[in-house]
C-alpha positions in Angstrom: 8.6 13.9 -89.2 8.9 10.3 -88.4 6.5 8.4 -87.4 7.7 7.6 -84.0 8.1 11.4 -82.8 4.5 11.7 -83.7 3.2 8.5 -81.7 5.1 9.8 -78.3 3.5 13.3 -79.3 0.5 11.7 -79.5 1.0 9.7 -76.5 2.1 12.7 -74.2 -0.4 15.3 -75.4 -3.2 13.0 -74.8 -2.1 11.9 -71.7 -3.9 13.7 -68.7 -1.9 15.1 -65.9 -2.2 18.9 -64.7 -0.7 20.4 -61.9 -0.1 18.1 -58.6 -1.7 15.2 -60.4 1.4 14.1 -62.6 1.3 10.7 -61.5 0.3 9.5 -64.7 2.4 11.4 -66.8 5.3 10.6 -65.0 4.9 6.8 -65.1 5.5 7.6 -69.0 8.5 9.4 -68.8 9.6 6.8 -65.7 8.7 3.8 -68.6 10.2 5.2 -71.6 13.8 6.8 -69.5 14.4 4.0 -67.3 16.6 1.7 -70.3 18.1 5.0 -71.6 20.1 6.2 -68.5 22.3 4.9 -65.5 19.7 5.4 -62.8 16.0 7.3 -62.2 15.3 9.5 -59.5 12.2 11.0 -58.2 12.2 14.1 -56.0 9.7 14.5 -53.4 7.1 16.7 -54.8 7.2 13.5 -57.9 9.7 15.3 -60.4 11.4 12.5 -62.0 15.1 12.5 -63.7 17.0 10.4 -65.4 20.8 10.6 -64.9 23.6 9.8 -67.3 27.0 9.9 -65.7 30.0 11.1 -67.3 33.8 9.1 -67.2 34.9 12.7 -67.6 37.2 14.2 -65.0 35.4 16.9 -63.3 32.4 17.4 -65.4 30.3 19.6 -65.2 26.0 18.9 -63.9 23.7 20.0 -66.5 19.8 19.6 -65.7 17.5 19.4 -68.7 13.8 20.1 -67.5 10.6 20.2 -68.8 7.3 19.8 -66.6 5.0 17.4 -66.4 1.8 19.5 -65.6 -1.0 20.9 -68.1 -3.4 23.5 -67.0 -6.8 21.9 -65.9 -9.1 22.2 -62.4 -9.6 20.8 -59.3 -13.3 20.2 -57.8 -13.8 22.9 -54.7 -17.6 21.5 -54.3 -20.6 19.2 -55.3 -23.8 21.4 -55.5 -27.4 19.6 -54.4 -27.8 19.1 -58.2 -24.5 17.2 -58.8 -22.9 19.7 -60.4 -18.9 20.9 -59.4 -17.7 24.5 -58.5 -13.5 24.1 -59.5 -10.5 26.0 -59.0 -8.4 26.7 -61.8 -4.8 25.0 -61.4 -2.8 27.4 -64.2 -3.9 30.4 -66.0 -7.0 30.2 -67.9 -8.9 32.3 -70.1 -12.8 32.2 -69.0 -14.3 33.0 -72.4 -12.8 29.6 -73.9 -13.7 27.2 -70.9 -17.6 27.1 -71.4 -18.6 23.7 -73.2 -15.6 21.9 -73.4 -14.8 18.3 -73.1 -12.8 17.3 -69.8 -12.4 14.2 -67.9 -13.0 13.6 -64.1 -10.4 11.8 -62.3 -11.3 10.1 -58.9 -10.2 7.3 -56.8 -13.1 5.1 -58.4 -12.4 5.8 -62.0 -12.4 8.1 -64.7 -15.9 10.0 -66.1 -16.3 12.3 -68.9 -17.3 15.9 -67.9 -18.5 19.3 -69.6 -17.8 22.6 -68.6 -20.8 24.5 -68.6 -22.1 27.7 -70.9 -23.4 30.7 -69.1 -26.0 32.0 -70.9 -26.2 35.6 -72.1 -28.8 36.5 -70.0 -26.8 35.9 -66.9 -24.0 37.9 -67.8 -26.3 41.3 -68.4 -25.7 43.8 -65.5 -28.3 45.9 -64.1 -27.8 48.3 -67.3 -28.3 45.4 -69.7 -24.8 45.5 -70.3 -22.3 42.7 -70.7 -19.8 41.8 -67.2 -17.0 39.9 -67.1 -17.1 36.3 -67.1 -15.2 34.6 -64.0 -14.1 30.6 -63.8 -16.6 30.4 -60.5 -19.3 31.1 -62.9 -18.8 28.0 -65.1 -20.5 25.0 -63.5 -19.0 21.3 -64.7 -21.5 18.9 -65.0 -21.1 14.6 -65.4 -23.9 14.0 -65.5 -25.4 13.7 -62.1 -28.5 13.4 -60.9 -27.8 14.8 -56.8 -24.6 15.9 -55.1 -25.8 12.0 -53.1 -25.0 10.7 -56.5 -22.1 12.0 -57.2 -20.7 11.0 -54.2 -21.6 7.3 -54.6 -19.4 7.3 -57.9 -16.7 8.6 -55.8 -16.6 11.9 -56.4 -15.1 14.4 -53.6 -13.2 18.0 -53.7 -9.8 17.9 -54.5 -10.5 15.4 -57.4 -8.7 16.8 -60.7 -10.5 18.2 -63.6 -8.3 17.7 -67.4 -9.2 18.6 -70.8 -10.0 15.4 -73.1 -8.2 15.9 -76.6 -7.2 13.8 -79.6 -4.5 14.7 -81.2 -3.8 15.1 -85.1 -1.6 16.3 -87.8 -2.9 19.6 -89.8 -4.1 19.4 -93.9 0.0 20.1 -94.9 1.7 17.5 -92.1 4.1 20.2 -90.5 1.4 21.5 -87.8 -0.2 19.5 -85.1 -3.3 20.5 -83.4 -3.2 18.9 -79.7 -3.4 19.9 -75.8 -1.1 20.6 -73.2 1.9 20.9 -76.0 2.6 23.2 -72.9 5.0 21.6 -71.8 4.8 17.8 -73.1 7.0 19.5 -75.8 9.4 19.3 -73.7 8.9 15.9 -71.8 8.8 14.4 -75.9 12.2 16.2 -76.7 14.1 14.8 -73.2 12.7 11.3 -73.7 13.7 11.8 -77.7 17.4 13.5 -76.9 17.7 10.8 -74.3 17.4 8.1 -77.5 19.2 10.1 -79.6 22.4 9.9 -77.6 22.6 6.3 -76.0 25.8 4.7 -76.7 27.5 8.3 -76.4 30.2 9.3 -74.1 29.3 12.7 -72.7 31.5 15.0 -71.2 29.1 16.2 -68.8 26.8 14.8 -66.2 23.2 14.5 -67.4 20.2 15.3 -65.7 17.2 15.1 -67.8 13.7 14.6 -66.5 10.7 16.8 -65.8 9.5 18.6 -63.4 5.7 19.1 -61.5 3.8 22.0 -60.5 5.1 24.2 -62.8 2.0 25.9 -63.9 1.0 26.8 -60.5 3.6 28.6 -59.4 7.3 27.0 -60.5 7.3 24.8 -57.3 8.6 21.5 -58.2 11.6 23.2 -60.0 13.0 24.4 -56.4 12.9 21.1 -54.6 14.6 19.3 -57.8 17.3 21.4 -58.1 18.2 21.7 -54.4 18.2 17.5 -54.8 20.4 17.1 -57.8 22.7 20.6 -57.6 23.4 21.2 -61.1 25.8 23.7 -62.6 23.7 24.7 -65.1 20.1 24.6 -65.5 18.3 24.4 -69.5 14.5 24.6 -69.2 12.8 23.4 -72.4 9.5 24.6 -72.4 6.2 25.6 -74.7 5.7 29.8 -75.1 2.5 31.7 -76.8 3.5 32.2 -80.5 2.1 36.1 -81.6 2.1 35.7 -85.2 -1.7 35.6 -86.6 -1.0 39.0 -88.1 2.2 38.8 -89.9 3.8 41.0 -87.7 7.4 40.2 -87.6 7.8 43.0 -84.5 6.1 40.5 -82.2 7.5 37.2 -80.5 7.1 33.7 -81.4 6.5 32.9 -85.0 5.6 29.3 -85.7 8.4 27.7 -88.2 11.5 29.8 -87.3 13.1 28.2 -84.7 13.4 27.4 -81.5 13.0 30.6 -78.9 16.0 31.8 -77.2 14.6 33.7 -74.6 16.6 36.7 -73.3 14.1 37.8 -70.8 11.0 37.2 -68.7 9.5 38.7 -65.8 10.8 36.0 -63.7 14.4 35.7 -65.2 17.6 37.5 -67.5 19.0 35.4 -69.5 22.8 35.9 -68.4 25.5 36.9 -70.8 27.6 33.8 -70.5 24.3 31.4 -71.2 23.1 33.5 -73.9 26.2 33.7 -75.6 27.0 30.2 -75.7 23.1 28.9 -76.8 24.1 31.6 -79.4 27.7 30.0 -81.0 25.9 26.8 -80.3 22.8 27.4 -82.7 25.0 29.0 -85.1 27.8 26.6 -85.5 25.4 23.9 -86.0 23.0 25.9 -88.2 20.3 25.4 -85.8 17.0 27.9 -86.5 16.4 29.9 -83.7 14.9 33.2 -82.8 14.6 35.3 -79.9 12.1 35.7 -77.3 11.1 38.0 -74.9 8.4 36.8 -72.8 5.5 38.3 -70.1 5.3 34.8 -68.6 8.1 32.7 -66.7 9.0 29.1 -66.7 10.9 26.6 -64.5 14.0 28.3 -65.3 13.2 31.3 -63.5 12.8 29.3 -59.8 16.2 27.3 -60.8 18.2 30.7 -61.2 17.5 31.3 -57.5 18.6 28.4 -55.7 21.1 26.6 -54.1 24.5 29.4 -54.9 22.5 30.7 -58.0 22.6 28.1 -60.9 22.9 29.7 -64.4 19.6 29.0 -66.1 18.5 29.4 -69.4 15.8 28.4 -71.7 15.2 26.3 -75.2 11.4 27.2 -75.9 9.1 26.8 -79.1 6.4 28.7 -79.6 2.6 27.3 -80.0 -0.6 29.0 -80.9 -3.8 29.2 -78.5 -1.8 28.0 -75.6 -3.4 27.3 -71.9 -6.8 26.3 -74.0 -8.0 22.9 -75.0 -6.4 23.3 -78.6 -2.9 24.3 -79.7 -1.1 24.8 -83.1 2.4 23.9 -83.1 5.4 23.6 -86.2 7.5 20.3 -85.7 10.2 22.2 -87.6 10.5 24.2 -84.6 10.3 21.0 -82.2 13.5 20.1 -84.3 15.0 22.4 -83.9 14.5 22.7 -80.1 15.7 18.8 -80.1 18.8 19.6 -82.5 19.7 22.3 -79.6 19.0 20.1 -76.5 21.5 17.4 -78.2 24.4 19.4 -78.9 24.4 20.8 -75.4 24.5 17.7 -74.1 27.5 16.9 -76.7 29.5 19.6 -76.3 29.3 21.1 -72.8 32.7 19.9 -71.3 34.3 21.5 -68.4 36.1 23.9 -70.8 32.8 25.0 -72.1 31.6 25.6 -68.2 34.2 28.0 -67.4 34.1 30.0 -70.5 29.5 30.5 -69.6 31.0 31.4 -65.8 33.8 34.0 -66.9 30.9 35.2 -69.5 28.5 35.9 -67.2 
């Protein structure tokens, strides 16, 4: 791994930005895009794109999208005693938000912030046994004296709630223990591909930015891809890896490849798409392997609009996903890069009609 994928790793995973709060994030990807295409665009839920036209004769659109969002939580209310009751934005487990580091973001600044632990006691039921933790009993506390207080330092509902994480490489340098690698995964490997193929003549018309919202719901996919009508829609995004045990029957091993997903709940990977990512990864001896998933991604919302847009998906799998620590291989981040820039190489009009007639 060079060092400069692991700076821009390190600079997206430690940036903070969840869902509908991307500004920040995407002032990064607008930064580092801008000298590397023929013109930005933002849609208007704050997607941004970067567009690299093509001299070819009719070529095709391809759109290339990650999202910008992590998981994190928005203030519903300041109790008497300063502390906030939140709303999850994404899908957290409740046993591993109790006494974590966040930061509080308001329109006076930035303070640090702890999720508070529920103790046992609390959780008995009237037979002494255990219930369910539930994100409305986890208090976040900065450190306020009075709800007056909090106020004063600008505090109000609606203010975002992110998870504060440095980011390092593991003992053997091939694993990297961050947050929200779901999905600046993929916001690293369209900012690197980008790099990768200035100075190239494409025979396609590239569309490769990010997306907001996605954890919530796959919103900001819809309004992009009504805006810039692409042919064919890649998502590149981060998927739970299921490998603690060894056991080769479940999905997402860390170090094998990138995931070619042929199914989720939200989408079917059609025959044409998954064909072609097929020939592609094996005529360029790319590592891949495939995916069946219980969770969707961008691609699934993309499928659905405009005339139906072909969608597929070029994932890696991470461990402990959706918390404030995640375990990822860059081997498989290679991979998932290797794949991103021979789509954009090869996918001519030729190519096009051979994924249609396919599918």
């Amino acid at each position: 791994m060079e060092d400069k994928t692991f700076d821009l790793i390190k600079k997206l995973t430690e940036a903070q930005g969840t869902s509908g709060f991307e500004h920040r994030i995407r002032e990064i990807m607008r930064k580092e895009m801008t000298p590397l295409v023929d013109e930005v665009q933002q849609d208007g839920l704050g997607g941004i794109f970067g567009i690299r036209k093509s001299k070819a004769e009719n070529a095709p659109r391809i759109m290339v999208a990650a999202h910008m969002d992590e998981i994190g939580f928005m203030v519903a209310s300041i109790s008497k005693q300063g502390l906030f009751r939140v709303v999850p934005l994404g899908g957290w487990n409740p046993y591993v938000v109790s006494a974590q580091r966040f930061t509080l973001q308001t329109a006076k600044g930035d303070y640090p912030c702890v999720s508070s632990s529920v103790p046992p006691h609390l959780l008995r039921g009237k037979d002494g046994a255990g219930s369910k933790l539930d994100i409305a009993d986890i208090l976040f506390d900065a450190g306020f004296d009075s709800k007056e207080e909090a106020e004063a330092f600008g505090v109000r509902p609606g203010d975002a709630i992110v998870p504060i994480v440095e980011t390092v490489k593991m003992a053997n340098g091939k694993k990297i223990l961050s947050k929200a690698w779901d999905n600046r995964y993929g916001t690293t490997v369209v900012l690197e591909a980008l790099k990768e193929l200035q100075g190239e003549e494409l025979p396609n018309t590239l569309i490769a930015g990010a997306n907001v919202q996605e954890e919530v719901g796959l919103r900001g996919a819809k309004g992009a891809v009504h805006q810039f009508k692409p042919d064919l829609f890649f998502a590149v995004d981060c998927s739970p890896a299921d490998d603690l045990t060894g056991d080769k029957d479940k999905f997402g091993h860390l170090g094998e490849g990138f995931l070619l997903r042929i199914q989720d709940p939200s989408m079917i990977t059609l025959k044409g798409m998954r064909e072609f990512l097929l020939d592609t990864a094996e005529t360029h001896h790319i590592p891949y392997q495939y995916f069946v998933s219980k969770g969707g991604t961008d691609a699934g919302a993309a499928h659905q609009m405009n005339n139906g847009v072909p969608s597929a998906v070029i994932g890696v799998c991470a461990r402990y996903i959706h918390t404030h620590q995640t375990v990822f291989h860059i081997d498989d981040y290679a991979a998932a890069k290797e794949m991103v820039l021979q789509i954009a190489r090869t996918l001519d009009r030729s190519t096009f009609e051979t994924i249609m007639k396919n599918n």
